[in-house]
C-alpha positions, 0 to 999 in steps of 0.5 A: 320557115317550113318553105326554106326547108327543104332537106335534112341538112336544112333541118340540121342547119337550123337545129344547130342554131337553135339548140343550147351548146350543151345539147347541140354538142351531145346529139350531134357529137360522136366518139373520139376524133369523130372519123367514123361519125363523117365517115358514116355520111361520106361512106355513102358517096362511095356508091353508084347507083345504075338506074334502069331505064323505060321501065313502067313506074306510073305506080308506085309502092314503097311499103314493105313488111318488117317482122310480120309488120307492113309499114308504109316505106322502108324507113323507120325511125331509130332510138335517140336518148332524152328527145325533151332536150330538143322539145318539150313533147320530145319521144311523144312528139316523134312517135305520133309523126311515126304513127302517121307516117305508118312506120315503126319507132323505136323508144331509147330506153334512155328516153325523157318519156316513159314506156307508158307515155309514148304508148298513150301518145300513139296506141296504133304505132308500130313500137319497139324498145331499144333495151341495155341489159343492167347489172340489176338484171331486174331492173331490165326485166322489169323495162321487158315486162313495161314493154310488153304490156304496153304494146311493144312489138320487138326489143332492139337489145343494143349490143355494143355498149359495154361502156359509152365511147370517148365523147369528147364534146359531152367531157368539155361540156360536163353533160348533164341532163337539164334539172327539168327533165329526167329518164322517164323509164326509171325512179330513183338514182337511176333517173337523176344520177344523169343531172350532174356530173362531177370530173366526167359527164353525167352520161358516162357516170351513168352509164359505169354505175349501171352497164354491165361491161361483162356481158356475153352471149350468154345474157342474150340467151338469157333475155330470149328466154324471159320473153316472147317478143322478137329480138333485134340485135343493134350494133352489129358490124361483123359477118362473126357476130350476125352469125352468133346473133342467130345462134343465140335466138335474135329475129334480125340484125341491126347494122350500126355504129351505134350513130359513130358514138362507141369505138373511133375507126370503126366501119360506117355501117353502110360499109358493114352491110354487105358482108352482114347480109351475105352471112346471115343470108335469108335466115333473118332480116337485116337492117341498118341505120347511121349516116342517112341522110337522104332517099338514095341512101335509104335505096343504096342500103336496099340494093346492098341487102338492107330490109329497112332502114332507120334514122337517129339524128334527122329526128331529132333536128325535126323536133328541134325546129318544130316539134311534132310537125318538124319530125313529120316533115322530115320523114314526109322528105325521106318518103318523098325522096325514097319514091324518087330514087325508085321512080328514077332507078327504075323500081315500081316497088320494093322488091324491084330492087336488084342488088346489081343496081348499086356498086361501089366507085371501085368499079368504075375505077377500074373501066 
C-alpha cells in the first residue's frame, strides 16, 4: 500500500474508503453548503509562483523558529477533535510523528487523549494546546493548568467558536462519539455527553451546553492574565481583529476558517492572509492552516507572509491508513515537497522567500 501512496490525496482517497460514514462524514465535512470547505483548496490555485532561476540551491535548509522554538520545516501539525475515531493510538500516534519530524503539534482540546497521555507519548515534542473558554471558567482554568504542567509551550485560544456551524452531514448522521472512546481531558458529563445525541448531533448538544457564546475581548485579557505561556489567536480572518489580538496580549495569529467548519461563505484563509499580515506587520507572528494540501502551498502562505504553517485533516487520513507510521509518512511528503518548491523557486532557506515570488492570477490576467 505505502508504494501507491504518494501524496495527500492518495492518503485521503484511502481514508475515506476505509473509515465508517459516520466518522468519514465528520473529518472531512464542513459548515452549510460547504463553499468555504472547496474554496479553502481551490483558493490556492489562484496563485502564481515565479520561481528564480541559477540561484545556487545545492544546500538547502528548511527549518525555521516559531515563538523562540527552531523546528525542522515551516509545517506543523493543527488540533483535530477525537483522533481514535481514525486509529486506536489516535492523538499519541500523531504526536510521536510530530516529534520525529521535529516540528510542533497542537492537541485539540476536544481530543481522545488526554493532556497527560500525549505529553508521555512524546516528552520531547514541541506541544501546544488548542483551548475554548467554558461557561465554568474552571473548567478552563484547570485545562490551562493541565497544560502547563505537562510541558506545553503555547495555548492556541480558538476564537471563532461561539457556537459550531451548520454541519449538515454530522445533523443526518446524528454524530455521536462511538461508546468506546470519550473526551479524554474531561470526567463526567462533560466527557459522555458527546456519545448520544438525541434531535441534533452529539457535538452540537456539547458544544450549546458548555460554550460560551458571550465571549468578548475581555476574556482574552482574562485568560493572559491566568498564565505565563504565549497565546495564539486561532481563527482569525480580519486585519480589525489581528489588530485587537495584539491590543489584548496575543503572541501570534493563526489565520483559519476553523477547516471551512463555522460560518459558509467566509474567505479561504489563504485569501485572509495577506491582509492579516499587512495589519499586524512585524509585531507578532503570523501563521495559517486550511486547505493544505501540498509543499507549494506551504511555500505560497510564506511568500504572502505566513511564519509557518499547519495541517488538520492529512493527519488524520495519515492515522487512518496506518496509525503512527501513516501520519509520519505524510508529513515525510509535505517535508520532501516543501524542500522541492524551494530547490525549484530558487530559495536555499526559509528566509529566502521574497513576497514577489508569489502573486495572484489577476496579475497575469491583465498582461
Amino acid at each position: 500500500m505505502a508504494g501507491k501512496l504518494v501524496c495527500i490525496e492518495d492518503y485521503e482517497r484511502e481514508a475515506l474508503k476505509r473509515l465508517p460514514s459516520i466518522v468519514r462524514d465528520y473529518y472531512k465535512s464542513g459548515a452549510g453548503e460547504e463553499f468555504t470547505l472547496r474554496l479553502n483548496v481551490d483558493a490556492f490555485q489562484k496563485y502564481r509562483i515565479k520561481p528564480r532561476v541559477l540561484v545556487n540551491v545545492a544546500n538547502r535548509d528548511i527549518s525555521t523558529v516559531v515563538l523562540g522554538h527552531k523546528v525542522s520545516m515551516p509545517l506543523g501539525v493543527s488540533p483535530t477533535a477525537m483522533q481514535r475515531m481514525a486509529h486506536p493510538d489516535g492523538e499519541c500516534a500523531n504526536v510521536r510523528a510530530a516529534a520525529a519530524a521535529g516540528t510542533i503539534f497542537i492537541l485539540s482540546t476536544l481530543s481522545t487523549s488526554s493532556i497527560e497521555e500525549v505529553a508521555e507519548a512524546a516528552p520531547k515534542a514541541v506541544k501546544w494546546f488548542q483551548l475554548y473558554v467554558y461557561k465554568d471558567r474552571n473548567v478552563t482554568v484547570n485545562l490551562v493548568r493541565r497544560a502547563e504542567a505537562a510541558g506545553f509551550k503555547a495555548l492556541v485560544l480558538t476564537v471563532d467558536t461561539p457556537m459550531f456551524g451548520e454541519r449538515r452531514a454530522d445533523r443526518r448522521n446524528k454524530f455521536s462519539l462511538p461508546n468506546h472512546l470519550r473526551l479524554a481531558n474531561f470526567v463526567g458529563i462533560k466527557s459522555d455527553k458527546i456519545n448520544s445525541a438525541d434531535q441534533e448531533s452529539g457535538l452540537s448538544e456539547y458544544s450549546l451546553s458548555l460554550f460560551d457564546a458571550s465571549l468578548s475581548w475581555e476574556d482574552v485579557d482574562w485568560l493572559r492574565s491566568i498564565t505565563h505561556l504565549p497565546i495564539v489567536l486561532k481563527g482569525v480572518l480580519t486585519a480589525e481583529d489581528a489588530i485587537l489580538g495584539l491590543e489584548h496580549g496575543a503572541s501570534a495569529i493563526l489565520v483559519s476558517n476553523h477547516g471551512a467548519r463555522q460560518i459558509d461563505g467566509a474567505p479561504a484563509s489563504i485569501e485572509a492572509l495577506p491582509e492579516i499580515v499587512k495589519a499586524v506587520g512585524s509585531k507578532a507572528e503570523v501563521y495559517l492552516d486550511g486547505g493544505v494540501r501540498q509543499g507549494i502551498d506551504v511555500f505560497k502562505a510564506l511568500a504572502l507572509g505566513a511564519k509557518m504553517v499547519f495541517v488538520g485533516r492529512p493527519m488524520l487520513w495519515g492515522l487512518t491508513c496506518n496509525g503512527e507510521e501513516g501520519a509520519s509518512s505524510v508529513l515525510d511528503i509535505l517535508r520532501s515537497e516543501i524542500d522541492r518548491a524551494y530547490a525549484l523557486s530558487g530559495c536555499a532557506k526559509t528566509r529566502d522567500i521574497k513576497p514577489s515570488m508569489v502573486v495572484h492570477e489577476s496579475v497575469y490576467s491583465r498582461l
